[in-house]
Structure formats: C-alpha cells, structure tokens
C-alpha positions as a printed NumPy array, in Angstrom:
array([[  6.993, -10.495,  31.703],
       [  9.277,  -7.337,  32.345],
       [  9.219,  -8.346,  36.405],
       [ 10.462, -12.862,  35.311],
       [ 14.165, -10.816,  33.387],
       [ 17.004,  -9.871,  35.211],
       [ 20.245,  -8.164,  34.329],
       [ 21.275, -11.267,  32.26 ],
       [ 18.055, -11.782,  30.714],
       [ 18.873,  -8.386,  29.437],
       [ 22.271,  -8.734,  28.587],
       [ 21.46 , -12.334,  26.796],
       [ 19.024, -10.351,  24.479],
       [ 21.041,  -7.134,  24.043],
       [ 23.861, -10.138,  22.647],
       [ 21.135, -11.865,  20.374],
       [ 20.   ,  -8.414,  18.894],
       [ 23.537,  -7.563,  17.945],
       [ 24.785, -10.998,  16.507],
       [ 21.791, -14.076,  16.665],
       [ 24.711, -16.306,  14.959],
       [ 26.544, -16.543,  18.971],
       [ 27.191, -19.924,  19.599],
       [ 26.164, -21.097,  22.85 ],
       [ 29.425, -20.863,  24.198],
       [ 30.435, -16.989,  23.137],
       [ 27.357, -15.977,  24.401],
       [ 27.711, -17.795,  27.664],
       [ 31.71 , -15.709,  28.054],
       [ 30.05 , -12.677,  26.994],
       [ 26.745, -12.536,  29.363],
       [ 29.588, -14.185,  32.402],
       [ 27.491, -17.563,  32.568],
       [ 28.62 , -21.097,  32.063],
       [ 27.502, -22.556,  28.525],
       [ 24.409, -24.789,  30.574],
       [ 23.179, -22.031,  32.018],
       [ 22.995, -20.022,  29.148],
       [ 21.594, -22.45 ,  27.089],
       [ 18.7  , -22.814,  29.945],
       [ 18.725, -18.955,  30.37 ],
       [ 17.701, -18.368,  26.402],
       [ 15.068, -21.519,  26.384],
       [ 13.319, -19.73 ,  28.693],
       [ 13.199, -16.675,  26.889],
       [ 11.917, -17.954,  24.17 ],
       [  8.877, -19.998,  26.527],
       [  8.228, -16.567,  28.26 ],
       [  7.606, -14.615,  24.442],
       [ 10.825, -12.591,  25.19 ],
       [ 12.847, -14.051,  22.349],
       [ 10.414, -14.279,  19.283],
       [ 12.576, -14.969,  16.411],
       [ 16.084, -14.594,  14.973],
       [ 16.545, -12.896,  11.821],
       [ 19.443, -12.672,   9.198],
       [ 20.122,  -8.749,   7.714],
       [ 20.864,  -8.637,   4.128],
       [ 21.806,  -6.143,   2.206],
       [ 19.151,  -4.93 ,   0.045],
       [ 21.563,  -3.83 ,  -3.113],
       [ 21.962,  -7.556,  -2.729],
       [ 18.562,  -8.226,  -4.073],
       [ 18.224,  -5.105,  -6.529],
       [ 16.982,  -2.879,  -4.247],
       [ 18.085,   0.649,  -5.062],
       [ 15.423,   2.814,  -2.68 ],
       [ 13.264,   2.047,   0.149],
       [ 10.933,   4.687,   1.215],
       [  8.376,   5.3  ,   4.034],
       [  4.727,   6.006,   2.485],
       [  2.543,   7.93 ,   4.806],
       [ -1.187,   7.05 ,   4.465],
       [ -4.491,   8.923,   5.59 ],
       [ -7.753,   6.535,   5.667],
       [-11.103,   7.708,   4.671],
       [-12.897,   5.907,   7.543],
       [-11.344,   4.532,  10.592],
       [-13.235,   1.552,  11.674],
       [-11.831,  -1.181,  12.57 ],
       [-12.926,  -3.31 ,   9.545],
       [-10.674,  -1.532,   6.954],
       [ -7.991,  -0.841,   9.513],
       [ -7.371,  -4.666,   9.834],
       [ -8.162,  -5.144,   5.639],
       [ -5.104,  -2.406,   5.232],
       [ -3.347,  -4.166,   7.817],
       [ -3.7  ,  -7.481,   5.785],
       [ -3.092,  -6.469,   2.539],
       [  0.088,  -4.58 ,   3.132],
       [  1.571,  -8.15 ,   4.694],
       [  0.653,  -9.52 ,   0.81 ],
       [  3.104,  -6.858,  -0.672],
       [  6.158,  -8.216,  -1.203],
       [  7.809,  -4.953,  -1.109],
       [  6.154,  -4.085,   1.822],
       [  9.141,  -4.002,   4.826],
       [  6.721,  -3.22 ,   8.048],
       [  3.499,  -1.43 ,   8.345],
       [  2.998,   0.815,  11.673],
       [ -0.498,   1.512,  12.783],
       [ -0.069,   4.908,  14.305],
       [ -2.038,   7.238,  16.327],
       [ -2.277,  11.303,  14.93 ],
       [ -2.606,  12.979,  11.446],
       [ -0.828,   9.56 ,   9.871],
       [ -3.011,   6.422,   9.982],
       [ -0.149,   4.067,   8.582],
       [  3.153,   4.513,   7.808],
       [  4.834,   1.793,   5.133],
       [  8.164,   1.072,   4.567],
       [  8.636,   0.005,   1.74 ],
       [ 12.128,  -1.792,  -0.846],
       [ 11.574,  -0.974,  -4.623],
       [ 14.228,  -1.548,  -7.678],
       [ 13.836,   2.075,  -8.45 ],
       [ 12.308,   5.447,  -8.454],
       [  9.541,   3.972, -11.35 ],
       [  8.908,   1.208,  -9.015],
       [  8.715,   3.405,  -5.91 ],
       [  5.577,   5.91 ,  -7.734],
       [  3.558,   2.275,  -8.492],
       [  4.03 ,   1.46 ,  -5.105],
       [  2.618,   4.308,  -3.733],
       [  0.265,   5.759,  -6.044],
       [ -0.879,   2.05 ,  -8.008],
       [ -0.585,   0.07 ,  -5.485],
       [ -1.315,   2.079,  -1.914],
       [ -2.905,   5.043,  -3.351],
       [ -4.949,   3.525,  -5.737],
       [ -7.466,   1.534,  -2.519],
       [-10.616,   3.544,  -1.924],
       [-10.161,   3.61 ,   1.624],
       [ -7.077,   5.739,   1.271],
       [ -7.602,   9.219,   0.801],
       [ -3.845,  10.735,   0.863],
       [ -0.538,   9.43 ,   0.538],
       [  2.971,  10.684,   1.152],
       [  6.227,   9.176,   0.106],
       [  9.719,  10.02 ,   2.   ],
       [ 12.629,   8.704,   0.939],
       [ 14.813,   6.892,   3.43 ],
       [ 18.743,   8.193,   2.631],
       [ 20.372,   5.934,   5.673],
       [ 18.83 ,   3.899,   8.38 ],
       [ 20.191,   2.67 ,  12.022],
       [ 18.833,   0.032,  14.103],
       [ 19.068,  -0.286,  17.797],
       [ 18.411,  -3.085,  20.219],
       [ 15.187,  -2.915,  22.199],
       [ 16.301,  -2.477,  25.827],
       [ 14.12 ,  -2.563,  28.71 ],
       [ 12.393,   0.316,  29.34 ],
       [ 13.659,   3.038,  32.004],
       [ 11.558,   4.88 ,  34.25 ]])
C-alpha cells in the first residue's frame, strides 16, 4: 500500500490525525487540492485500508478517571492458544485502553484508565494477575502522555 500514497496522501492523513473534524473544504486549502479532489483523494484512502477510522479524544478526568497505568505481564506458556485467550479477554475489560503483544522479557503490556489507586491494584493483581496463565505482573504509572501522527516510514 506504502508504493499507491504520495506526498498528499501523506499530508491528507498527517491533517486527519491532527483534527478528523476538517471539513472537506479546510482540508482541501490545507493539503493545496480543490474540495473534489480531496473528497476523492480520502475515499480512496479509506478503500485502500489507509484511513481505518476516526476517533474523538476525551479527556479522561471527564469520565472519573484519575490514573491510567501500563501493566507489564509475563505468561507462563507461550503458545498461541493463551496468547490469543489474553488477547481476547483484555478487549472485554472496559478499563482496558490497548493491549501490545510484544516481543522480549514482556509478553503484554496493558494500558489501562482506573478511578483510582484502589481501582488500579484490582486491575492488576484481581483482575490481570489473578489468570493462571500469568505468572508476573508489573504496574507503571503513566504521569503525562503525547501522541504523534503515524508518518510514513523513512529509510
């Protein structure tokens, strides 16, 4: 897919990632294309898998969330069988953020949005901890977080 985008391709989706509420017609004057073009430009980027979604950021004080934490987690066993069970029950947590599969000492790493400290130790010891196929956990808490675009990679 890298090869089908060009330099507007890149600059459409640099523009999304930053604001996904750009009408049509601001992101047309920003990317230097008229409006039909655009429009045409970011249909096809979602047909080619290059656009998957658009998504809103909230603040999470806004919905009582004091701490969010990243919970290392060792596995017992590797196989692929209780990779993909982990996999699926940390998409049932609803204060599950992400889960990254992960090559190295760390099998998963879980970032996770609690109400508090009290919530935060179920979380990781009740919740994750508590599955026989874990056999170590380790909580960090996450002080400040940034979030860049994904750009295309340079070699």
């Amino acid at each position: 897919m890298q090869d089908r985008l060009d330099r507007i391709d890149d600059a459409i989706l640099a523009e999304l990632q930053n604001d996904a509420w750009l009408s049509n017609k601001e992101l047309a004057k920003r990317v230097h294309l008229a409006p039909s073009s655009c429009l045409e430009r970011v249909r096809r980027l979602r047909e080619l898998g290059a656009l998957t979604g658009f998504h809103a950021s909230v603040d999470p004080r806004a919905l009582g969330i004091g701490i969010q934490a990243l919970i290392a987690v060792q596995m017992r066993t590797h196989d692929s069988t209780r990779v993909h069970e982990f996999l699926d029950l940390a998409a049932t947590v609803p204060e599950v953020v992400a889960v990254f599969y992960l090559a190295g000492k760390t099998d998963f790493l879980v970032h996770v949005a609690v109400a508090d400290s009290d919530h935060l130790r179920t979380m990781a010891i009740d919740t994750i901890g508590a599955l026989p196929e874990v056999a170590h956990v380790e909580t960090s808490l996450i002080f400040d977080q940034r979030r860049n675009p994904v750009r295309r990679a340079i070699r």
